[in-house]
C-alpha positions as CSV (number, residue, x, y, z in Angstrom):
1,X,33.2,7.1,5.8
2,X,30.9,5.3,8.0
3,X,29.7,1.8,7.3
4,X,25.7,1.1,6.8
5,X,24.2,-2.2,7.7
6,X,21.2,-3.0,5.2
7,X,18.7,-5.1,6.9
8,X,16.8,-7.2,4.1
9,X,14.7,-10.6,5.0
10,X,14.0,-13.0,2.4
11,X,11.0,-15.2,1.6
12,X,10.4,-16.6,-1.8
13,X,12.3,-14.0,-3.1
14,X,14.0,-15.2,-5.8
15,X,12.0,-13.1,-8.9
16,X,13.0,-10.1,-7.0
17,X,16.0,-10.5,-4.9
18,X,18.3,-9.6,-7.8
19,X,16.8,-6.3,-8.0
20,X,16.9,-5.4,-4.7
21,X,20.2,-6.6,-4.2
22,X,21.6,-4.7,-7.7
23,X,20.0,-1.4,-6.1
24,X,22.0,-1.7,-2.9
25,X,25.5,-2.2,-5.0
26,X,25.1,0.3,-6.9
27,X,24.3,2.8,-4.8
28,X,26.9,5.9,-4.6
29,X,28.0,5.6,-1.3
30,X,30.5,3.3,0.2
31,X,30.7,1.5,2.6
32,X,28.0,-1.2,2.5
33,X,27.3,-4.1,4.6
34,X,24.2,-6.4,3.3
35,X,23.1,-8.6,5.6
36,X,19.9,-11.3,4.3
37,X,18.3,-13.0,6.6
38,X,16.5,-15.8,4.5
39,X,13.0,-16.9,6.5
40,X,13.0,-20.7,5.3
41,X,12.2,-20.0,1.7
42,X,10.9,-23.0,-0.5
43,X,12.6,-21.4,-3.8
44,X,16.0,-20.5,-4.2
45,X,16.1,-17.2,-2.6
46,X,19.0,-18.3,-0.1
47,X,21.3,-19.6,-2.9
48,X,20.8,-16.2,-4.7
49,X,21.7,-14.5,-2.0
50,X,25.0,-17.0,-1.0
51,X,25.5,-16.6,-4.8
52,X,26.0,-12.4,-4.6
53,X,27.9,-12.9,-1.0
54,X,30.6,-14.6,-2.9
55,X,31.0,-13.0,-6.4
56,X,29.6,-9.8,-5.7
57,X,31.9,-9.1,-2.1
58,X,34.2,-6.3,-2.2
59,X,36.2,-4.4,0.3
60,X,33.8,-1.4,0.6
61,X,30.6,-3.8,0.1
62,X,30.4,-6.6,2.4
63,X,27.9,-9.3,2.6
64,X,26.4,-11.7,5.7
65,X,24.2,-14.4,4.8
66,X,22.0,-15.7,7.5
67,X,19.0,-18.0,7.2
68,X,16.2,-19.5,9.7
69,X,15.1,-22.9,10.0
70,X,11.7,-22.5,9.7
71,X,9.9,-19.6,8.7
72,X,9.7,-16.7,11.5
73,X,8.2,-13.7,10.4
74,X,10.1,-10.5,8.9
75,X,9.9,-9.1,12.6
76,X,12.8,-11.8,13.7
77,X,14.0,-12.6,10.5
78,X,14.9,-8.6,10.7
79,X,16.4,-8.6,14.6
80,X,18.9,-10.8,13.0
81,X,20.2,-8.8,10.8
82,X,20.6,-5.9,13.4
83,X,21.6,-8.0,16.1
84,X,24.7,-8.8,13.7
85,X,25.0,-5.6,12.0
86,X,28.4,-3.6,12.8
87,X,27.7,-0.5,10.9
88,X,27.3,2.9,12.3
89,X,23.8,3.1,10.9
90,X,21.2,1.0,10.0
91,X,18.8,0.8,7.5
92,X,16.2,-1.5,5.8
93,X,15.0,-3.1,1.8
94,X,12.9,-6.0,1.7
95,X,13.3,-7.9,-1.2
96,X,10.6,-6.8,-3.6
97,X,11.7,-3.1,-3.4
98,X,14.3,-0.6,-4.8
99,X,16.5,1.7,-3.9
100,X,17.1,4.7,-6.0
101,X,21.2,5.0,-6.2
102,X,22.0,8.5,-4.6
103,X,19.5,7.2,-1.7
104,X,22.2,6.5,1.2
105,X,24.5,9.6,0.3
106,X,21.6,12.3,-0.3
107,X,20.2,10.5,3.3
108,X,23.6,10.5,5.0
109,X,24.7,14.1,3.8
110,X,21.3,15.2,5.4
111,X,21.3,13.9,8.5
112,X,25.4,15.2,8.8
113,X,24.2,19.0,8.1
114,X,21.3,19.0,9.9
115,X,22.5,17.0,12.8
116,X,19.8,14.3,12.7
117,X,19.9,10.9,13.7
118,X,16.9,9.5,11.6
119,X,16.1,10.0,8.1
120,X,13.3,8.9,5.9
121,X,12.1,9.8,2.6
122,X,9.6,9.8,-0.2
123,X,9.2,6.7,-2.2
124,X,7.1,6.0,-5.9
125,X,4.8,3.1,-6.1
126,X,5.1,0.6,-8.9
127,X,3.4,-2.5,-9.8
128,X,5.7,-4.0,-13.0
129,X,8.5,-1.6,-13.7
130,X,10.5,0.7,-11.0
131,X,11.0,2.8,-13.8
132,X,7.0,3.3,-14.8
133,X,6.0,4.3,-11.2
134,X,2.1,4.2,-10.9
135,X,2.2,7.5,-8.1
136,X,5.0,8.9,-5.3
137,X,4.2,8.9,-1.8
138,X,4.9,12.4,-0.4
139,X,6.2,12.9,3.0
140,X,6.6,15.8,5.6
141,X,9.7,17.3,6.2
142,X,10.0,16.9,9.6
143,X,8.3,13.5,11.5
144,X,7.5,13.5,15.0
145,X,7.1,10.6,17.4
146,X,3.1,12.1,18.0
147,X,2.2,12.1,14.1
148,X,3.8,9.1,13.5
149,X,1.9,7.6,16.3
150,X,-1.1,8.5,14.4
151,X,-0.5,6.0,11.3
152,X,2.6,5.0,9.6
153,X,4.1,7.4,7.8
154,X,7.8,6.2,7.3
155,X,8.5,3.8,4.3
156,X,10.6,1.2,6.1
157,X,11.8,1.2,3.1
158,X,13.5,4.6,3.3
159,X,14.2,4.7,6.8
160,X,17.5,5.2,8.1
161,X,18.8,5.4,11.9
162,X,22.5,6.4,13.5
163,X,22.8,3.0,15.9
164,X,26.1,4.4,17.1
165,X,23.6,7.4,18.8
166,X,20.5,5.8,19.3
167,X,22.0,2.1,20.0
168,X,20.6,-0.9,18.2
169,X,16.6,-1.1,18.7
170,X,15.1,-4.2,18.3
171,X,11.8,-5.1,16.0
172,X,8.4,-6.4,18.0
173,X,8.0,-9.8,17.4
174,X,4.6,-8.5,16.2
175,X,3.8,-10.9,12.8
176,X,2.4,-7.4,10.5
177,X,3.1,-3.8,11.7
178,X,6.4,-4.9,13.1
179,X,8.3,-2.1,11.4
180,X,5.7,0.5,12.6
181,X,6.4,-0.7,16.2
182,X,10.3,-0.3,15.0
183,X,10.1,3.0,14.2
184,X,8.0,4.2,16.4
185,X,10.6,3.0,19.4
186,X,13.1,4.9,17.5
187,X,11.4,8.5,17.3
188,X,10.8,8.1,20.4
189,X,14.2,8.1,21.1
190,X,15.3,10.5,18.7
191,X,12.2,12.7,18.8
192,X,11.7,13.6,15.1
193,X,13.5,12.2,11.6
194,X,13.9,14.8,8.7
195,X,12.9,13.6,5.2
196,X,14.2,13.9,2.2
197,X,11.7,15.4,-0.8
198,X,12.3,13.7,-3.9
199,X,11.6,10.0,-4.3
200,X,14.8,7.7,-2.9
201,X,13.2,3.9,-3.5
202,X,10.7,2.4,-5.1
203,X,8.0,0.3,-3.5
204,X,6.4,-2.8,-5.2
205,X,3.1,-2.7,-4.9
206,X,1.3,-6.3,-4.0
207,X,-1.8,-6.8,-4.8
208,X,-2.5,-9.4,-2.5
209,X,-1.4,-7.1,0.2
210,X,-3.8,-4.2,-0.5
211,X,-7.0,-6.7,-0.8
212,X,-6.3,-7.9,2.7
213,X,-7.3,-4.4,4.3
214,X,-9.2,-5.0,6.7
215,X,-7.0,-7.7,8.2
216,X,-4.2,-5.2,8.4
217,X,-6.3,-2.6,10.5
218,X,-6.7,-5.5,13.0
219,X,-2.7,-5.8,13.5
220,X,-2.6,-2.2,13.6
221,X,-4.9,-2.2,16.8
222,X,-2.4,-4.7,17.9
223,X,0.2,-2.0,17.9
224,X,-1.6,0.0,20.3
225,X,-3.1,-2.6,22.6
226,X,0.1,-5.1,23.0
227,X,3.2,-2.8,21.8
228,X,2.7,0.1,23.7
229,X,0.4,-1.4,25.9
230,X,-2.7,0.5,26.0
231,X,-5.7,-0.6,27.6
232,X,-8.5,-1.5,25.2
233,X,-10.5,1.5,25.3
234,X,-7.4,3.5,24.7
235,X,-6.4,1.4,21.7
236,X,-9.9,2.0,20.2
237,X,-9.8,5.6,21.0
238,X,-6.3,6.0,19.1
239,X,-7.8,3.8,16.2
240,X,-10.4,6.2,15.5
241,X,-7.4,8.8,15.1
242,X,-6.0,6.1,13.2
243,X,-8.5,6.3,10.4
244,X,-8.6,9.5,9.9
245,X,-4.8,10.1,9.3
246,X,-4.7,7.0,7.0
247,X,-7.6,7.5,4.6
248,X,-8.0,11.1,4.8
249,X,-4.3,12.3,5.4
250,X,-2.1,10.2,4.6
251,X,-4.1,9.5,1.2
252,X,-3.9,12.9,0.2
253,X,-0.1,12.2,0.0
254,X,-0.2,9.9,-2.0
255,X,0.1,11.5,-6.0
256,X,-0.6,9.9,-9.1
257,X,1.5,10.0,-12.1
């Protein structure tokens, strides 16, 4: 069985990091390497997380504990973790969210029969309680590098990439949208990722987050204009594309329970 490197950065974590972390142990499949990558926390996130390194540390789940000095951004908090990753794939939990436990092997077994070398999945949306989901975020079955150019439709929290194929692909140091850029370098290496159906995490919703809207849309320009590197009239253009697959699209696949 190959080894998967989970990527999770930590920042004032500490009400959720159990979670998270519980959801990655008990997952079916084996083996695991956890690697957190604390981002200068002022609570006790990174002594949680030192804390399950040494009691929870098994042969088939391994744990590296990293931290940063000062606070860095998810974006390199997260090219640590895969710069020190050893696993054949690589995937990705930040600390407020769960994984559902058949997530790596329903993911893995999928990508083996289909021959894939990305994988992503649907996820449900929950503001208390993982297990009183608020609505599930639908997916398509097959993601290209064009639609998902369009907007971001691949749950970071779901994704999942064979490193061994693709080679280790380093996050923008872009402060928001990071994982976007990410995954967006990835399909275009890969070409497409398959998705799995049925719900495989759960997603915390913040509402902090989803009041700061408009501030979001700006970083997303930012993907355009200094990721990929499009002039300013072509960022503009591809925003206006942008719109239209996030709140017409891309809302209509998201179902309420």
């Amino acid at each position: 069985m190959e080894l998967v490197s989970v990527i999770m950065p930590t920042y004032n974590s500490a009400l959720t990091l159990k979670e998270a972390l519980d959801s990655i142990i008990h997952q079916s499949y084996r083996p695991i390497e956890i690697i957190t990558i604390d981002d200068a926390s002022n609570d006790n996130s990174l002594a949680i997380a030192k804390s399950y390194a040494q009691q929870q540390s098994t042969k088939d789940v391994q744990f590296v504990t990293l931290s940063n000095d000062v606070n860095a951004g998810a974006g390199i908090s997260r090219n640590k973790g895969v710069e020190k990753a050893s696993g054949t794939y690589i995937a990705f939990l930040d600390a407020d969210d769960i994984w559902k436990s058949e997530k790596l092997t329903t993911q893995l077994d999928a990508m083996k029969s289909q021959n894939a070398t990305v994988c992503y999945g649907a996820y449900e949306i929950f503001k208390t309680s993982p297990d009183q989901p608020i609505s599930v975020h639908k997916i398509f079955e097959k993601l290209t590098y064009d639609k998902l150019h369009k907007t971001n439709y691949l749950g970071n929290l779901t994704g999942i990439y064979n490193a061994a194929v693709l080679g280790k692909i380093g996050i923008p140091s872009l402060r928001k949208r990071q994982d976007w850029a990410m995954w967006l370098d990835v399909l275009k290496k890969a070409e497409f990722a398959i998705g799995i159906q049925e719900p495989i995490a759960s997603y915390r919703l913040s509402d902090g987050l989803s009041a700061n809207k408009i501030e979001l849309i700006k970083h997303n320009y930012t993907v355009y204009r200094k990721h990929l590197g499009y002039s300013a009239m072509k960022s503009y253009w591809n925003m206006m594309l942008f719109f239209y697959e996030q709140f017409v699209v891309k809302k209509a696949m998201i179902k309420k329970l």
